[in-house]
N, C-alpha and C positions, 0 to 999 in steps of 0.2 A: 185769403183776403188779407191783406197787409194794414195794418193797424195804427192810426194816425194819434197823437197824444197834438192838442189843440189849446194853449195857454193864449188867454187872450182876457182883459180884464172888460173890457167896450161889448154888455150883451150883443148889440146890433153889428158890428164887424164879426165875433165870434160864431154868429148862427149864419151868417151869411158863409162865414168859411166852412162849418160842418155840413152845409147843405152844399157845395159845391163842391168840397172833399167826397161826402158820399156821391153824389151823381158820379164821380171821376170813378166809383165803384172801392173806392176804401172802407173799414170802419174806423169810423171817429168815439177818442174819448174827449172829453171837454173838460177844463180847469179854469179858473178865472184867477188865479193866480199860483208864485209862483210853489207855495205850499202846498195848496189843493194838488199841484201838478207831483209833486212828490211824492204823494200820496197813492197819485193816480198810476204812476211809474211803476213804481211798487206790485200794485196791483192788477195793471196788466198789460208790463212790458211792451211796450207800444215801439213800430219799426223805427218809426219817425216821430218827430217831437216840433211842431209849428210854435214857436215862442216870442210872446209880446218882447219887449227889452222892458218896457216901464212900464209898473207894475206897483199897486201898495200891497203889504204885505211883507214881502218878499221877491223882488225884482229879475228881470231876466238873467242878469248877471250875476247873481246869488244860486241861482236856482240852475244854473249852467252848471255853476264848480263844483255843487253838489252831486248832479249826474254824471259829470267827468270823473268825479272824485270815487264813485262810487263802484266797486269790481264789475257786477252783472251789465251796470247800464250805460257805462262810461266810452262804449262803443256805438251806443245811438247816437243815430243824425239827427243833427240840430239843423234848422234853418230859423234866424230869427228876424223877427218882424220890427220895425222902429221908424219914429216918424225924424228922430233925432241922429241925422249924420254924424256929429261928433261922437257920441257915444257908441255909438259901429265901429265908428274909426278903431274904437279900445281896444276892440273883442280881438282873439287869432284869425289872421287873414283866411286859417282854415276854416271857419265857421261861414254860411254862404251867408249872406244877410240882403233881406227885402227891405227896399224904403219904402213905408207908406206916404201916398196912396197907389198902390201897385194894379194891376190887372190878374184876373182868377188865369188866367191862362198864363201869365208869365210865375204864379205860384205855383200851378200846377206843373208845368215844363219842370220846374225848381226840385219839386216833389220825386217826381220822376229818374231826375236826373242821381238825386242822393239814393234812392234806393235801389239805383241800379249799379254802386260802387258794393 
């Protein structure tokens, strides 16, 4: 079972994505930010990483270059989430990025598609 790391600071979008990541049949860890997510990394190498962009705390784009940066985890796939066009625009064309408000099935296709590289 392939193991999803889920950064999302909005209780109510974030349980909605864990409950619809598990039915797709993955395990979900959950982070509300992008510390906690670090944390969480660490602890249990998750396939895939769903990532807010804005964030208090520590923001999406902080919390990227640390897992990019980092030797074990800097090979997970990121897909990240933002309601903010321009600030996507920043990110490496590499990184896939969803605009909210997006549809469960065009994130899940998304999901899919990164873990099958």
């Amino acid at each position: 079972m392939k193991r999803l790391l889920i950064v999302e600071d909005s209780p109510v979008l974030r349980l909605t994505l864990v409950a619809a990541c598990e039915d797709a049949g993955f395990a979900v860890i959950e982070a509300w930010d992008g510390r906690d997510a670090l944390v969480k990394v660490g602890m249990h190498h998750p396939d895939l990483i769903l990532c807010d962009l804005m964030m208090p705390t520590m923001n999406g784009v902080d919390f990227l270059a640390h897992v990019q940066a980092h030797p074990d985890h800097g090979r997970i796939p990121v897909i990240i989430m933002t309601r903010y066009h321009e600030a996507a625009a920043a990110l490496p064309p590499s990184i896939p990025v969803l605009i909210k408000p997006f549809q469960l099935a065009e994130l899940l296709a998304m999901v899919h598609e990164q873990l099958s590289h």
